[in-house]
Every structure is written in structure tokens, then in C-alpha cells.
C-alpha positions as CSV (number, residue, x, y, z in Angstrom):
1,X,-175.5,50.0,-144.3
2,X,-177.5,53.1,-145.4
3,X,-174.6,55.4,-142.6
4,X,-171.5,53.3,-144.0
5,X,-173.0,54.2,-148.1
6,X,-173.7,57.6,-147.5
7,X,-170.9,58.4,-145.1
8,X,-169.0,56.9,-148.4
9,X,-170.6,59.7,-150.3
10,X,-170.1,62.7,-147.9
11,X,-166.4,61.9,-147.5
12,X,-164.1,64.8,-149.4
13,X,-162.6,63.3,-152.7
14,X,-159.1,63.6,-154.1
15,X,-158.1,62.4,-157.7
16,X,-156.3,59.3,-157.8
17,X,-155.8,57.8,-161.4
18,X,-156.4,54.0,-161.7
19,X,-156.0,52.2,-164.9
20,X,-159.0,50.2,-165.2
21,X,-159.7,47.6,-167.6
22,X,-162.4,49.5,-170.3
23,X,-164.5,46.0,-170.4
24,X,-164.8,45.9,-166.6
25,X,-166.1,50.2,-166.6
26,X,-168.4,49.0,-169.7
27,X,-170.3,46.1,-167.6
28,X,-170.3,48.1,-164.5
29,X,-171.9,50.9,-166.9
30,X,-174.5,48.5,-168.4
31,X,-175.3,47.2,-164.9
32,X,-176.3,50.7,-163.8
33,X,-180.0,51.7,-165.4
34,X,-179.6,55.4,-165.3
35,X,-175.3,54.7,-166.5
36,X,-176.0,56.8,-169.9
37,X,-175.9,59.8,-168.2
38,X,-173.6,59.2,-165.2
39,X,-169.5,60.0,-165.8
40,X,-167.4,57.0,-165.9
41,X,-166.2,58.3,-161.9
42,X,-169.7,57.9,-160.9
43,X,-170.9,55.1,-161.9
44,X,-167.1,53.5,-160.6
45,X,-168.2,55.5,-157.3
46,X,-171.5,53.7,-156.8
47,X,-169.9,50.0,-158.0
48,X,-167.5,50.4,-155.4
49,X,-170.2,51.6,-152.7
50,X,-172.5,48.6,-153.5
51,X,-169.2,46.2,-153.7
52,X,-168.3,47.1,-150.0
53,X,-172.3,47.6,-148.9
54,X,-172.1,43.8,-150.2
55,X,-169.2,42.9,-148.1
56,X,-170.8,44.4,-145.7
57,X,-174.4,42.3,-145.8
58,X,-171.9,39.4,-145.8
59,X,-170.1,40.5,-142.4
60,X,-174.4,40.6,-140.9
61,X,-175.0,37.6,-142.4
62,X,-171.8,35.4,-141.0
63,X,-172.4,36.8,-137.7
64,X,-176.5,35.4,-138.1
65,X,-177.8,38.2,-136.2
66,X,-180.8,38.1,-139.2
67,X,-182.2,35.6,-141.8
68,X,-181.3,35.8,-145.2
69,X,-184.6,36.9,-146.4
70,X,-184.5,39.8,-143.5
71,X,-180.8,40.3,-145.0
72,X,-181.8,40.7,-148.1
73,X,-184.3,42.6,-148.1
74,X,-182.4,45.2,-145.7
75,X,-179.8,45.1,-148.7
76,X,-182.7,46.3,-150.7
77,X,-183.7,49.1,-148.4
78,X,-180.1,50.6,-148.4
79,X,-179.5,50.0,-152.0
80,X,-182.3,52.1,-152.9
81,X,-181.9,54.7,-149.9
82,X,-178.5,55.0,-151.4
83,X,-180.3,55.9,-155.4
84,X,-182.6,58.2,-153.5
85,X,-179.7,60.1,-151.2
86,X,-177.3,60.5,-155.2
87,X,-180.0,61.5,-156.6
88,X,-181.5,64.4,-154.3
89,X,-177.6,65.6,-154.1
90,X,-176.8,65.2,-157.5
């Protein structure tokens, strides 16, 4: 999950404009610990990454290749490799 997250991150951007609903960017905001001093694009950026790193973990865990617990805790690895990759680049 850590290549499909920070192949997410490497990829070149483009602007694409996407009304969003200001509650939904204010939870996803709240939700992030270091949000205060992320833009609003960033802090969409990682909610998306985690959304589909999530999808993801539940793609692993239909096939039953691991136990939930080993699932998890592989969801915790690549969530914070993820932190630590954003925040060396940034």
C-alpha cells in the first residue's frame, strides 16, 4: 500500500476545481492532527490517499491472504510511512 500511496504522491498534478461541501473539508481538517498548517488541497490530498489505501486493505482483506490483526496493523505501517514520505518532501 506504501508503492500505491506514494506512487499517488509522485504522480504530476493538474488543477481540477471540485465544489466540495465546506462541512465535509472542515471534518476531514479536524481529522488530520497537523491540518492547521496544511492547505485545504492537502489535507483533501491525503483524505483521498487514505480513502483509497482503505479500499485497498479491504481488496487484501476479502481475498484472506492475511488476518485482520496482520491487516491492520500493515494499514498502520503504510499510514504512517505515508506521514513520514509528506513530510520529508514537504
Amino acid at each position: 500500500m506504501a508503492k500505491l500511496l506514494g506512487t499517488l504522491g509522485a504522480m504530476a498534478t493538474r488543477k481540477i476545481s471540485v465544489p466540495l461541501d465546506e462541512e465535509l473539508v472542515r471534518r476531514a481538517r479536524q481529522q488530520d492532527r497537523a491540518g492547521a498548517d496544511k492547505s485545504d488541497v492537502a489535507v483533501i490530498e491525503e483524505a483521498l490517499a487514505v480513502y483509497l489505501g482503505l479500499r485497498a486493505l479491504d481488496d487484501a482483506r476479502a481475498q484472506g491472504a492475511l488476518g485482520r490483526e496482520q491487516a491492520d496493523r500493515l494499514a498502520v505501517e503504510e499510514v504512517r510511512a505515508t506521514r513520514r514520505e509528506r513530510h520529508h518532501a514537504g
